[in-house]
C-alpha positions as CSV (number, residue, x, y, z in Angstrom):
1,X,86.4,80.0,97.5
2,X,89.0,77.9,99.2
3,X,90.3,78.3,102.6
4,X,93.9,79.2,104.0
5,X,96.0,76.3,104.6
6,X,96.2,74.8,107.9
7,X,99.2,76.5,109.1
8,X,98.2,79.8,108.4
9,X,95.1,79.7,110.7
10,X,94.5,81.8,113.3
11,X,97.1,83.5,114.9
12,X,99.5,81.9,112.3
13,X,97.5,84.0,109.8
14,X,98.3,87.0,111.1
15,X,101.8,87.1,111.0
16,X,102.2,89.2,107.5
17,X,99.7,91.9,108.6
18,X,101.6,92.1,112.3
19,X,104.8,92.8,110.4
20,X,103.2,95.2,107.8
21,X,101.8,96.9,111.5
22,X,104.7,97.2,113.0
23,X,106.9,98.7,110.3
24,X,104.1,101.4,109.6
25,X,104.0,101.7,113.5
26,X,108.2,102.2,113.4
27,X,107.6,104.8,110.9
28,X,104.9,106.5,112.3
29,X,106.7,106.6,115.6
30,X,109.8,108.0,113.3
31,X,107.8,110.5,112.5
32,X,106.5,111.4,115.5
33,X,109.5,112.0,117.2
34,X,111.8,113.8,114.7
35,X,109.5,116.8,113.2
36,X,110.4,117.0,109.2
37,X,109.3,120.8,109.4
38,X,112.3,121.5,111.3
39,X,115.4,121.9,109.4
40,X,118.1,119.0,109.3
41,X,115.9,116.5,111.1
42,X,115.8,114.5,108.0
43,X,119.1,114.8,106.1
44,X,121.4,118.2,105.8
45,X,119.8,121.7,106.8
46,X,118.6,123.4,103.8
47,X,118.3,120.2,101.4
48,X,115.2,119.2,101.0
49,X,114.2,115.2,100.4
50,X,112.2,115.5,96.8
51,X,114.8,115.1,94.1
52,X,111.8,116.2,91.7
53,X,111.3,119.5,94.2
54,X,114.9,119.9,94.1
55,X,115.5,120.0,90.0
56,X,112.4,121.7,88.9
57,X,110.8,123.6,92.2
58,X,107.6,122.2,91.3
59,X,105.6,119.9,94.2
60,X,105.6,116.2,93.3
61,X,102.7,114.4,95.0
62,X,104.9,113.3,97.3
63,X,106.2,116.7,98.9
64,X,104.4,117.5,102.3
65,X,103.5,113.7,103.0
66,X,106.3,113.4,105.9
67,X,104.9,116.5,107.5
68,X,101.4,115.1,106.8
69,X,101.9,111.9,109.1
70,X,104.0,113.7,111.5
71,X,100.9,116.0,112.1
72,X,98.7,112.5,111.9
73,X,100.8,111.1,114.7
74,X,99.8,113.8,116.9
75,X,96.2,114.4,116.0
76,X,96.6,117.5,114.3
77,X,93.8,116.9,111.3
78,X,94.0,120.2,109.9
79,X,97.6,120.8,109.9
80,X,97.9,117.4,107.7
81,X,95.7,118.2,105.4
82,X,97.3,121.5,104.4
83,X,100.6,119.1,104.3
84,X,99.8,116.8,102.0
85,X,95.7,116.2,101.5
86,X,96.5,112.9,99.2
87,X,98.8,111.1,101.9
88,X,96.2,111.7,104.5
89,X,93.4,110.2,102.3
90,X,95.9,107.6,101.2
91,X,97.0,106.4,105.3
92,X,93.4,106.2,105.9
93,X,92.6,104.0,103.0
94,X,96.0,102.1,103.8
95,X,94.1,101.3,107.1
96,X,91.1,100.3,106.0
97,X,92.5,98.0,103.7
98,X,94.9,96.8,106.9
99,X,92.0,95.9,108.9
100,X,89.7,93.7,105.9
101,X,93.8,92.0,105.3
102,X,93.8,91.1,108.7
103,X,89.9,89.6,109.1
104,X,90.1,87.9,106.0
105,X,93.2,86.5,107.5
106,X,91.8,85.6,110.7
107,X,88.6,83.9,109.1
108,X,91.4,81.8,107.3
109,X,90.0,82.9,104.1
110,X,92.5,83.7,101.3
111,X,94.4,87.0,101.8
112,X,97.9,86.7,100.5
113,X,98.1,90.4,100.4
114,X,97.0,93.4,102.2
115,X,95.9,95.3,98.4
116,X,95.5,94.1,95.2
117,X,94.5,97.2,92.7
118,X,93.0,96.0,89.3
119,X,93.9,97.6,86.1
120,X,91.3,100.0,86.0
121,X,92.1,100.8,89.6
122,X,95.6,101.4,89.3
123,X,95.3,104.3,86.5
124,X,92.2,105.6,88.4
125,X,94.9,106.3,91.1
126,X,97.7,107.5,88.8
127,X,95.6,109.7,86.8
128,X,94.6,111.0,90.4
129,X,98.5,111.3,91.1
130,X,99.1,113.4,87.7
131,X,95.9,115.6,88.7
132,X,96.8,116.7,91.8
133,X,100.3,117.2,90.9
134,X,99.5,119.3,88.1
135,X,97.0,121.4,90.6
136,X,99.0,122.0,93.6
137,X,101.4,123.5,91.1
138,X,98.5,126.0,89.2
139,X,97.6,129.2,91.3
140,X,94.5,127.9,91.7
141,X,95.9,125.0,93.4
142,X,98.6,126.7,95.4
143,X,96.4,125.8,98.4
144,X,97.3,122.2,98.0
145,X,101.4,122.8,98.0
146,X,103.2,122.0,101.5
């Protein structure tokens, strides 16, 4: 395994992950302070954001995941997981993978970015995609719409 150059030691190294921290952090504070369940706080009243909600009234896997973070940002669990279960499970892994970015980083071990899905992993997580928006949209599923 090699090392990090020189200049990206330390402190240097953790100038990527700061950035990637603080635009989630500018978002999250977005979020926070301009509720998406309340009409026109995110574009005209009575237009939603989803194009694909918009054309076929069906939930994309997408739909709910504003609300979800807002309720994240203030610590109301339940409320985002009835929002949007797959962003909440998604922010949380986002994290995690945040927090091994930046101690590989710091170790000066190479990192060059904060996830890097293989093949196999990246149609694990679209099949997972095309699942759950396929069952949010099934009675059965209707507990999993926004």
């Amino acid at each position: 395994m090699t090392t990090m150059a020189r200049s990206d030691s330390g402190w240097a190294a953790l100038r990527q992950p700061a950035l990637i921290a603080a635009g989630g952090a500018a978002l999250a504070v977005a979020l926070h302070l301009r509720d998406p369940n309340v009409a026109g706080s995110w574009g005209p009243a009575g237009i939603g954001l989803c194009p694909f909600h918009a054309v076929t009234g069906l939930w994309c896997p997408g739909c709910g995941g504003l609300r979800a973070v807002h309720h994240l940002t203030h610590m109301e669990w339940g409320a985002a997981l009835t929002s949007n279960v797959l962003t909440v499970v998604l922010v949380a892994l986002l994290v995690v993978a945040w927090g091994r970015w930046v101690h590989l980083r710091w170790q000066g071990l190479p990192a060059r970015r904060m996830l890097v899905l293989t093949p196999t992993a990246s149609m694990a997580v679209l099949s997972t995609m095309a699942v759950f928006t396929v069952v949010r949209n099934l009675p059965v599923g209707a507990f999993l719409a926004p």
